[in-house]
Every structure is written in structure tokens, then in C-alpha cells.
C-alpha positions as CSV (number, residue, x, y, z in Angstrom):
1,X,0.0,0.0,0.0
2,X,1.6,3.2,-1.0
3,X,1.8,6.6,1.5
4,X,-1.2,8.1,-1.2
5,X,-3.5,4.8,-0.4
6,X,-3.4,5.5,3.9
7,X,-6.3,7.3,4.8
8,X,-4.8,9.8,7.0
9,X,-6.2,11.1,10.6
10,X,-5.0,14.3,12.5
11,X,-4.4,13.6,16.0
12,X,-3.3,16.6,18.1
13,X,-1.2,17.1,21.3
14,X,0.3,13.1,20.7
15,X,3.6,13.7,22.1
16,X,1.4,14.5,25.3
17,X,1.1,11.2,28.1
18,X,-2.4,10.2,26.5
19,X,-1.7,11.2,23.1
20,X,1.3,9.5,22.5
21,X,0.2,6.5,24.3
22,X,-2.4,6.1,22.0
23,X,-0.8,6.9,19.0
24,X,1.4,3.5,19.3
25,X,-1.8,1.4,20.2
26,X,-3.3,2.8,17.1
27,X,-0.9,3.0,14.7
28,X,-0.8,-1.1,15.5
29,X,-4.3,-1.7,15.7
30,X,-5.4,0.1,12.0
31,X,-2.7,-0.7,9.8
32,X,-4.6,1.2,6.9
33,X,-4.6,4.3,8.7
34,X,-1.8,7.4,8.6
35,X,-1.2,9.4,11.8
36,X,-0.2,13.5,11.1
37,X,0.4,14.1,14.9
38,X,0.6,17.9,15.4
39,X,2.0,19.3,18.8
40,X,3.3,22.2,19.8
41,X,6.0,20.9,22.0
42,X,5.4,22.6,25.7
43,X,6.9,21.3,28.7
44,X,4.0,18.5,28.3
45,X,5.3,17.4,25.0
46,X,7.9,14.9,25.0
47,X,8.6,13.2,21.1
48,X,10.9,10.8,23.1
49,X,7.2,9.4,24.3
50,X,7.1,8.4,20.3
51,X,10.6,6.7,20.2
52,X,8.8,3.7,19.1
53,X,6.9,4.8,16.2
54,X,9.1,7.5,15.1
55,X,10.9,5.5,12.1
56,X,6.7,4.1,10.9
57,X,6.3,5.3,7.6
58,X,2.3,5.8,8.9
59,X,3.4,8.5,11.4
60,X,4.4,11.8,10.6
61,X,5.0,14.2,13.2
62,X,4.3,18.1,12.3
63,X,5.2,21.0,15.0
64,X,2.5,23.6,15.7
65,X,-0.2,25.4,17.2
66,X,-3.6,24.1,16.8
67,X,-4.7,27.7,17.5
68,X,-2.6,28.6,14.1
69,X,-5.6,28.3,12.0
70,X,-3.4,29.0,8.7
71,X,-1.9,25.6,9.3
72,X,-4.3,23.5,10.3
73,X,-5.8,24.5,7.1
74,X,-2.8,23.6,5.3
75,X,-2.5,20.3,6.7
76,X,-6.2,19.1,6.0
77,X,-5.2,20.2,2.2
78,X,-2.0,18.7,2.0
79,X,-2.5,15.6,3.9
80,X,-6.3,15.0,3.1
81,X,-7.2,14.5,6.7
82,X,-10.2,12.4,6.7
83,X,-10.7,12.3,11.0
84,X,-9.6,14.1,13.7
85,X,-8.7,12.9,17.6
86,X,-8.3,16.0,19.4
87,X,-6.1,15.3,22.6
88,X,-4.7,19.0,22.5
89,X,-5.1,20.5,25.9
90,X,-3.6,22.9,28.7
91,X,-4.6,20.2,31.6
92,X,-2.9,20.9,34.6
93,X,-5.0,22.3,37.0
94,X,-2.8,24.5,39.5
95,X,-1.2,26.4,36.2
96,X,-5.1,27.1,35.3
97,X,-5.0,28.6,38.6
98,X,-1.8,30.4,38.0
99,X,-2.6,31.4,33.8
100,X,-6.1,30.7,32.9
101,X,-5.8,32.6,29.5
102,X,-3.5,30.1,28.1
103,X,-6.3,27.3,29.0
104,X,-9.1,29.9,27.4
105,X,-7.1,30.2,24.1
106,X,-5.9,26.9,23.6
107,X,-8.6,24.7,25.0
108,X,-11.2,26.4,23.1
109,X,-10.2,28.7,20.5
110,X,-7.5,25.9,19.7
111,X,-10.7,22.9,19.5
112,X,-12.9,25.8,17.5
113,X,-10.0,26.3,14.8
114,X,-9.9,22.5,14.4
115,X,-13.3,21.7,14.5
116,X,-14.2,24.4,11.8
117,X,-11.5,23.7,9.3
118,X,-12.5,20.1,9.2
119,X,-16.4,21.5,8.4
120,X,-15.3,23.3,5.7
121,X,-13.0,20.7,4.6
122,X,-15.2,18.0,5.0
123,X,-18.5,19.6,4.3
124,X,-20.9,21.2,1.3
125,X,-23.1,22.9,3.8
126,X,-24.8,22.2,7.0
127,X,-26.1,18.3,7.3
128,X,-24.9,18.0,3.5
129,X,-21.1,16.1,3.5
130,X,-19.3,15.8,0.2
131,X,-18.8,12.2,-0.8
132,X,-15.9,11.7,-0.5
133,X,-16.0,13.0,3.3
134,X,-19.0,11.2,4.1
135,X,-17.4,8.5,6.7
136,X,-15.6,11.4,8.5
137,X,-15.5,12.3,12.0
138,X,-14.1,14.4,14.7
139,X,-13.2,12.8,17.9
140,X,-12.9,15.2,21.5
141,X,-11.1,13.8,24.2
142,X,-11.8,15.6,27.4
143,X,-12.4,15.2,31.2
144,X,-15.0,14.2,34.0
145,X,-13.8,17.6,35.5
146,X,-16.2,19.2,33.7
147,X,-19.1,17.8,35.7
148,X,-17.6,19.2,38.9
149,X,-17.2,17.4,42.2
150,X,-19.1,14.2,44.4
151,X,-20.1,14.1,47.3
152,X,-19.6,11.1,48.9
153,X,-22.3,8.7,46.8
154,X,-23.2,8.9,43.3
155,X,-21.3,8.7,39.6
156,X,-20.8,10.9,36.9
157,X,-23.0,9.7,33.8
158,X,-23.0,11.3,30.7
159,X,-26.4,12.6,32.0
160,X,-24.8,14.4,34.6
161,X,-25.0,18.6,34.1
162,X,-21.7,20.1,33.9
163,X,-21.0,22.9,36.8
164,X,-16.5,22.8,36.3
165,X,-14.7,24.5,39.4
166,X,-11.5,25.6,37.4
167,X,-10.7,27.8,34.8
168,X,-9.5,24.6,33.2
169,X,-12.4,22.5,33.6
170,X,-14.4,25.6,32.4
171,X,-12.1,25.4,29.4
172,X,-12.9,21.7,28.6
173,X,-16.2,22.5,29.1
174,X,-16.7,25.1,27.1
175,X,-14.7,23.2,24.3
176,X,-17.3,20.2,24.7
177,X,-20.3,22.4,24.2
178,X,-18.3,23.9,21.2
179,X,-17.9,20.4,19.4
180,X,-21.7,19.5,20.8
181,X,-23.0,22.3,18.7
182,X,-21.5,21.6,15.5
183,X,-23.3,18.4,15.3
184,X,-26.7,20.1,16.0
185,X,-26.0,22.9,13.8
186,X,-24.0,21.8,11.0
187,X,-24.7,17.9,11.5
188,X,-21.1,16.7,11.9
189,X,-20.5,13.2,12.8
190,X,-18.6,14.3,16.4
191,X,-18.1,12.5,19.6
192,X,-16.6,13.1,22.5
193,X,-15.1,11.1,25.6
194,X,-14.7,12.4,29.0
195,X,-12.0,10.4,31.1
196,X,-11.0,10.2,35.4
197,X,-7.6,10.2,36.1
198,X,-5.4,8.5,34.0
199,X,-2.1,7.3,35.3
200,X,0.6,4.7,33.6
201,X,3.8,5.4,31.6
202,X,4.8,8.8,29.7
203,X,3.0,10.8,32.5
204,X,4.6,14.4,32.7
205,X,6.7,14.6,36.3
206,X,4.1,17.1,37.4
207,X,1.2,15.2,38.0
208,X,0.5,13.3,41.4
209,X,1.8,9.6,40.8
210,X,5.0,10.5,38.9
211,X,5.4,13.0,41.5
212,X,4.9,10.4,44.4
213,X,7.2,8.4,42.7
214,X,10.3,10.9,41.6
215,X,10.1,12.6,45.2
216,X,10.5,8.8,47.1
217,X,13.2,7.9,44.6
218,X,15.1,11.4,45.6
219,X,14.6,10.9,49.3
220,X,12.3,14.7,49.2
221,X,8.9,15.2,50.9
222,X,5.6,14.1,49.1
223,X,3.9,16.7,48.9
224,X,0.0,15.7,50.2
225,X,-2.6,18.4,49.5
226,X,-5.1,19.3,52.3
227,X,-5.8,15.7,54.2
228,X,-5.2,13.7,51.4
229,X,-8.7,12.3,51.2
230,X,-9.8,13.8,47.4
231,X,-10.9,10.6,45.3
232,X,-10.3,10.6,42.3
233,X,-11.5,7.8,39.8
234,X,-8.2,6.0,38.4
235,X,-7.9,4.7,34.6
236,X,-4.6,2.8,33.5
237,X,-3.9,4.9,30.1
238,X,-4.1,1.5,27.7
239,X,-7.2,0.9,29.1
240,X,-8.5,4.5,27.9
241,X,-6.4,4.2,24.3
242,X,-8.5,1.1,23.7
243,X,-12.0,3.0,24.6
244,X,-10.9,6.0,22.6
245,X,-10.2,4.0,19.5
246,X,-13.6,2.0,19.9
247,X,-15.2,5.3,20.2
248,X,-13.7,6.6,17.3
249,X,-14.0,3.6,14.9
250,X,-17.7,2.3,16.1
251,X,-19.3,5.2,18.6
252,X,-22.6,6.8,17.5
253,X,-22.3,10.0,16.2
254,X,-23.3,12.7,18.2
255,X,-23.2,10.6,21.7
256,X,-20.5,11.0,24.2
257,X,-19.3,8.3,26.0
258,X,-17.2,8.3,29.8
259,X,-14.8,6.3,30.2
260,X,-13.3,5.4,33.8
261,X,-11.5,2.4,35.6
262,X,-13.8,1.9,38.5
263,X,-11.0,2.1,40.8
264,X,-12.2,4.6,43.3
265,X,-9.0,5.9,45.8
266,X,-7.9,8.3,47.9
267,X,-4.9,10.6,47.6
268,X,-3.7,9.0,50.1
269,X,-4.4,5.5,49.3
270,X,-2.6,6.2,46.4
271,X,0.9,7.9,48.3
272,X,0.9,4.6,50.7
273,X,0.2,2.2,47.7
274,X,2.9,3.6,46.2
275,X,5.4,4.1,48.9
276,X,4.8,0.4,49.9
277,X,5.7,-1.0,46.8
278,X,8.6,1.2,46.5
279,X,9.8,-0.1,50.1
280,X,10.0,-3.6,48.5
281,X,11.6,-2.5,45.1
282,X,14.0,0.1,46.2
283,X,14.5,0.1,50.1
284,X,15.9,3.1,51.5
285,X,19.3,3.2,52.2
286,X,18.4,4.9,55.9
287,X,16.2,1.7,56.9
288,X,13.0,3.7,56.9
289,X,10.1,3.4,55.2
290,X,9.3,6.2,52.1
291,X,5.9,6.6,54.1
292,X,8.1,8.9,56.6
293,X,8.5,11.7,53.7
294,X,4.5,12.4,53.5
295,X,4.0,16.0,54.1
296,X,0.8,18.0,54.0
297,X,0.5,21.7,52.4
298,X,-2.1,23.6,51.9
299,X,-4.8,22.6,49.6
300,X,-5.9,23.8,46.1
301,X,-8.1,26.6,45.6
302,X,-11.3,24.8,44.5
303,X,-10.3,21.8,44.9
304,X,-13.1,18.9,43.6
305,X,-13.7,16.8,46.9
306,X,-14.6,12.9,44.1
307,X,-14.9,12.4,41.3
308,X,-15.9,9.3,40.1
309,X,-17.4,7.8,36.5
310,X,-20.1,5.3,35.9
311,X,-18.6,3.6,32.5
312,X,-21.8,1.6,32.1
313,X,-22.7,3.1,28.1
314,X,-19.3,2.0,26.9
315,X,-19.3,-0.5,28.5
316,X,-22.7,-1.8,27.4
317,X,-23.1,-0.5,23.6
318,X,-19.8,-0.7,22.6
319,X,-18.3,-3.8,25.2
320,X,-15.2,-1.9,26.1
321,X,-14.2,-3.1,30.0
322,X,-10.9,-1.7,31.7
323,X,-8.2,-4.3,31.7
324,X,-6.2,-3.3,34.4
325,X,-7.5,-2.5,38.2
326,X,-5.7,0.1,40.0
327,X,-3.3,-2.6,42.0
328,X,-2.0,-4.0,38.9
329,X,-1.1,-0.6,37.0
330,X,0.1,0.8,39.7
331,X,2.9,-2.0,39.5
332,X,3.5,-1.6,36.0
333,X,3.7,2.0,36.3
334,X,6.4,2.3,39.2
335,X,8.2,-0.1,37.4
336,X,8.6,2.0,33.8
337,X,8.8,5.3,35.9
338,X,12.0,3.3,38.1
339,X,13.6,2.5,34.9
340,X,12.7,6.1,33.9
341,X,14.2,8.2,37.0
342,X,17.6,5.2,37.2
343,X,18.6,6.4,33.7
């Protein structure tokens, strides 16, 4: 099959932790399929997270802004993108704190360009497709943020009404209802996935497990906000690249569908999960146990108490079912993030 015979996607932000782990589970799963992978490199983008499908002659790896609309036009033209996955994202919640702008201009002027370009690219005029288009779709990946915090009882369903507590989760939220309304305006084939925490290999140092992890392995304090006893809603990252690409290959258009790992745990659970293990791996050289460098500061501003996803419609329509439980990724993910940190 020659490079003019691949029908090319556009996935975005794939040197990101999700993005790039998907992009080697997909580029092995459709072997007819072309990945243009456009990031713009911040400190979240790593291309040494594509080491693996870097020399694929279905991946091609472009540089850029997806709020540069001049070149997300160019690419639909030159590489005859026929779907989009749109992992693209400011995502870290303290820095939305910090610099929401970036997270306004990115998350949702930055899903408006793409979304738009591939409308007129793909489209004659609203609800009419042009043949050759007519399988097309755009695919959003975003967060169960957006639904804001649990109390102690209940789920998120895609049901749920969205009231986000952060300038990011506003931003994802607002980029949602951005993608919702060009199926009810224009008719696009569009779906969208909202995810809990995913955690697993390729994770940027800043988030809470890598953290855990990097501060044992350099004998520093953990840092633990507030009491430590936020839940959050794990999902090992393979486990959400094989719901994404189910989604995107057999979801209904129009429907979105949540996708989370059932594994329920506290902050805390998750430092003396980890710390544990690590005390088996890696001893200390001191004798003591890495649950001696927990140390509590001061909690996030508006920080979501649970969240927690019911996975049921995936689940059910389209038979996708989490693989991993949180006590087995957790081992394979201290294990890559040891070889990681001994390098």
C-alpha cells in the first residue's frame, strides 16, 4: 500500500502522556490508517514518548499550534485528513489557577479552529457532507472535571449537568459544548469522551503519581494536599487508548461516552500504595520506610472533593471493559517510571 492509499487522521497534542500512548496502540491496531500528529511541543510534550513509532512510515509528526488556524488549514489540504482525535489540551489544574488565558485560548479557540477547518474541509453545507468525506468524523477527548465534584455517593453519567470549578475544567467544558453544537448545527459526525484520572507510563513529572514516585526515589517530601482524602477515579492509560479508539471507529455520532477504571481511591491511598511497593523495590538506604517523607500543604483553591465515572454506556453498547485494576497498574507504572528516574 503506497503513503497516497493511507487514509490519514489528524491527531493533536500526541507527544502529550495520552496522546502519544495512543498513537502506538493505534498505529498497530489500523494498519490502513496514517497518523499526522501535530503538537506544539510545551513542557507537556515529549517526542521521546514516540521513540517507538518514530521510524513508521504511517506516522508523521508536524510542530505547531492548533490555534494557528493558517496551518491547520494547510495540513487538511495537504494531507487530506479524513478524521480528527483531538487530545490538545492545557490540563494541569494548578497552572489554570496560575494562567487561565493560556487554558481559554488553547482549549477552546484551539478545539474551535480544528473543529471548523475540518467543516469546511469535509462539508458542502450544513447536514450535507461531500462524498468523499461522508465517513468522516471528529473525535474530542476531554475530562470528568467538567461535571464538577461528588459528594460522597453517586457517579458521573454522561447525564450528569456540567458545573467545572477551574478555569481549566471551564475550558474543557466550554470546548465540549463547542464540538456539541456543530453536530446540532451543521450535522457533523462528532463524539466526545470524557475520562478520570489517567495514570501509567509517559505521564509528565508534574502530576500526582509520577510525583509520588520521583520525590521517594530522591529521598524529598511528598507533597499531600489538604488531608489527602480527594478521590479521584483511576484509569490505566491502555485501558482509555482502547476506549478511545472503539469510540472513534464504532461510537454513535453525536453521543458521548465516559470512560473510567472503576478504581475509586484516595490521595492517600494512592501515596501509601505507592510508597509500599517502593519499600519492596527500592529500600531506602536509611532503613525507613518512604511513608516517613509524606507531608501536607495547603490545599488547592477549589479543589473537587470525588470524582468518580459510571462507564456503564461503553461499557454496554460498545463492550469496552478496563483491563487493568488500579493494584495492577500501579505496579507496572512504578516499574517503567524506576527504569525512567535510574537512567
Amino acid at each position: 500500500m503506497t503513503q497516497q492509499q493511507f487514509e490519514t487522521i489528524l491527531v493533536t497534542g500526541g507527544a502529550g502522556f495520552i496522546g502519544s500512548n495512543f498513537i502506538s496502540y493505534f498505529l498497530a491496531r489500523n494498519k490502513n490508517i496514517r497518523v499526522v500528529n501535530l503538537d506544539l511541543l510545551t513542557y507537556a510534550g515529549d517526542l521521546n514518548n514516540l521513540e517507538e513509532v518514530e521510524s513508521n512510515c504511517r506516522y508523521i509528526f508536524v510542530q505547531g499550534d492548533i490555534c494557528n488556524r493558517k496551518l491547520i488549514e494547510e495540513l487538511f489540504v495537504d494531507y487530506d485528513i479524513k478524521g480528527v482525535i483531538n487530545f490538545a489540551a492545557e490540563s494541569h489544574v494548578d497552572n489554570s489557577i496560575l494562567n487561565p488565558d493560556a487554558f481559554i485560548k488553547t482549549n477552546v479557540m484551539g478545539t474551535f479552529n480544528l473543529i471548523d477547518v475540518a467543516r469546511k474541509h469535509w462539508m458542502e453545507c450544513p447536514k450535507v457532507y461531500k462524498k468523499e468525506y461522508k465517513d468522516c468524523r471528529f473525535h474530542h477527548i476531554s475530562t470528568d472535571e467538567v461535571y464538577g465534584t461528588l459528594g460522597e455517593v453517586g457517579l458521573f453519567t454522561e447525564e450528569t449537568a456540567y458545573a467545572p470549578n477551574s478555569p481549566y475544567s471551564a475550558s474543557k467544558a466550554s470546548s465540549d459544548l463547542v464540538v456539541r453544537s456543530y453536530y446540532h448545527t451543521y450535522g457533523m459526525k462528532v463524539v466526545t469522551t470524557n475520562c478520570s484520572n489517567n495514570y501509567g507510563p509517559k505521564q509528565h513529572d508534574e502530576k500526582l503519581i509520577p510525583t509520588i514516585i520521583r520525590k521517594c526515589l530522591s529521598e524529598e517530601d511528598i507533597p499531600i494536599y489538604g488531608d489527602g482524602l480527594n478521590i479521584r477515579d483511576w484509569l490505566y492509560v491502555l485501558d482509555h487508548c482502547k476506549g478511545i479508539d472503539l469510540v472513534f471507529n464504532e461510537g454513535k455520532s453525536s453521543e458521548t461516552y465516559n470512560i473510567g477504571g472503576r478504581n475509586e481511591r484516595t490521595n492517600m491511598y494512592i501515596v501509601d500504595t505507592i510508597c509500599t511497593i517502593l519499600d519492596e523495590k527500592i529500600p531506602r538506604a536509611n532503613g525507613a520506610s518512604y511513608l516517613a517523607l509524606k507531608s501536607f500543604v495547603t490545599d488547592r483553591p477549589g479543589h473537587d472533593f470525588r470524582y468518580a465515572i459510571d462507564a456503564s454506556k461503553i461499557e454496554s453498547e460498545l463492550g469496552w471493559k478496563a483491563d487493568e485494576n488500579f493494584e495492577t497498574g500501579i505496579v507496572k507504572t512504578i516499574e517503567w517510571y524506576i527504569n525512567k528516574y535510574s537512567k
